[in-house]
C-alpha positions as CSV (number, residue, x, y, z in Angstrom):
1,X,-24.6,27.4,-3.7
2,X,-23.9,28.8,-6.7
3,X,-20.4,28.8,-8.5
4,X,-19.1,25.5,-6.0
5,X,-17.8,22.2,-7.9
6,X,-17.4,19.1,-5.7
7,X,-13.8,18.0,-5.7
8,X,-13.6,15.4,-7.6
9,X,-11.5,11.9,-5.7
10,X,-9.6,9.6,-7.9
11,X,-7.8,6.6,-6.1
12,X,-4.8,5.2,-7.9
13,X,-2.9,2.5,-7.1
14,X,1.2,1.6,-7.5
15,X,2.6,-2.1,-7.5
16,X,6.3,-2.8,-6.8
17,X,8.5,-5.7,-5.5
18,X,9.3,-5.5,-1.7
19,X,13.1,-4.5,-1.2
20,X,15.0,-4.2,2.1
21,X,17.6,-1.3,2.6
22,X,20.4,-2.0,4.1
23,X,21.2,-0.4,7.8
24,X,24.8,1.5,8.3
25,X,26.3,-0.9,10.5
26,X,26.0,-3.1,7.6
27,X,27.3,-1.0,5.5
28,X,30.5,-0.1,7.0
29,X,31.8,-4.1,7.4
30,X,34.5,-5.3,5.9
31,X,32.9,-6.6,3.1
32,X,31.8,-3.8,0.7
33,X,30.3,-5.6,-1.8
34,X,26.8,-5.3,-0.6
35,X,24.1,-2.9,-2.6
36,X,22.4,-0.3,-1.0
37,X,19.0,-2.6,-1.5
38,X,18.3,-6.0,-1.7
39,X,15.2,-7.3,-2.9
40,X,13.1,-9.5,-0.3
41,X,13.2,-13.3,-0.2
42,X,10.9,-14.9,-0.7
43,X,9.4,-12.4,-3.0
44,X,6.5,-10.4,-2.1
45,X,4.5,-7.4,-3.9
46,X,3.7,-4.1,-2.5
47,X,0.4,-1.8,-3.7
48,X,0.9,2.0,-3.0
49,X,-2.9,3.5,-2.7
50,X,-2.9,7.3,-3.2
51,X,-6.3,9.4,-3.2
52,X,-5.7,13.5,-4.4
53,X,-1.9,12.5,-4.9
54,X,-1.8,11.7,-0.4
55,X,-1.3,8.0,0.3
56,X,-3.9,6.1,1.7
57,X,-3.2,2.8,1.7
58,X,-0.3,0.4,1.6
59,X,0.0,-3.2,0.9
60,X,1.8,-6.1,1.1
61,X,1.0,-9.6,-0.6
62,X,3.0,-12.4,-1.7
63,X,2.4,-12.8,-5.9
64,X,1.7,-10.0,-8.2
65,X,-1.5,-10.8,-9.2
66,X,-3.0,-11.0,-5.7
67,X,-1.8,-7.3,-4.9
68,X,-3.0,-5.8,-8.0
69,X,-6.8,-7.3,-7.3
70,X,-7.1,-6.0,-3.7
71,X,-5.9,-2.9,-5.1
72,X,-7.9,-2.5,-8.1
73,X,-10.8,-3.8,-5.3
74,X,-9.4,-0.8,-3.1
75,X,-9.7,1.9,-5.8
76,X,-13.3,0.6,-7.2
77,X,-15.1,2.4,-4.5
């Protein structure tokens, strides 16, 4: 065909510390000094793998440097 360009894919990839969000029950005790979000203990990583801007993929591991390899692995191919 004539005039047709493949679409072209490009995988991307996102890394950010795991955080839990509070529910509304929790919320609404007595004690109002919690935060919205609290980040997770013990600390893990999440990977956010988008292809054409649509998520994919998403990942959880437990140090930064083992999330960003299985998703730089993810996004090679």
């Amino acid at each position: 065909m004539i005039g047709v360009e493949q679409e072209k894919t490009m995988k991307r990839y996102r890394i950010f510390g795991a955080k839990y969000q509070l529910s509304d029950k929790l919320m609404q005790s007595e004690d109002q000094s919690w935060q919205d979000e609290i980040t997770a203990r013990p600390r893990v990583f999440h990977a956010e793998i988008t292809k054409n801007k649509k998520r994919v993929a998403f990942l959880t591991r437990n140090t930064y440097a083992e999330v960003r390899q299985v998703a730089e692995e993810y996004c090679s191919y």
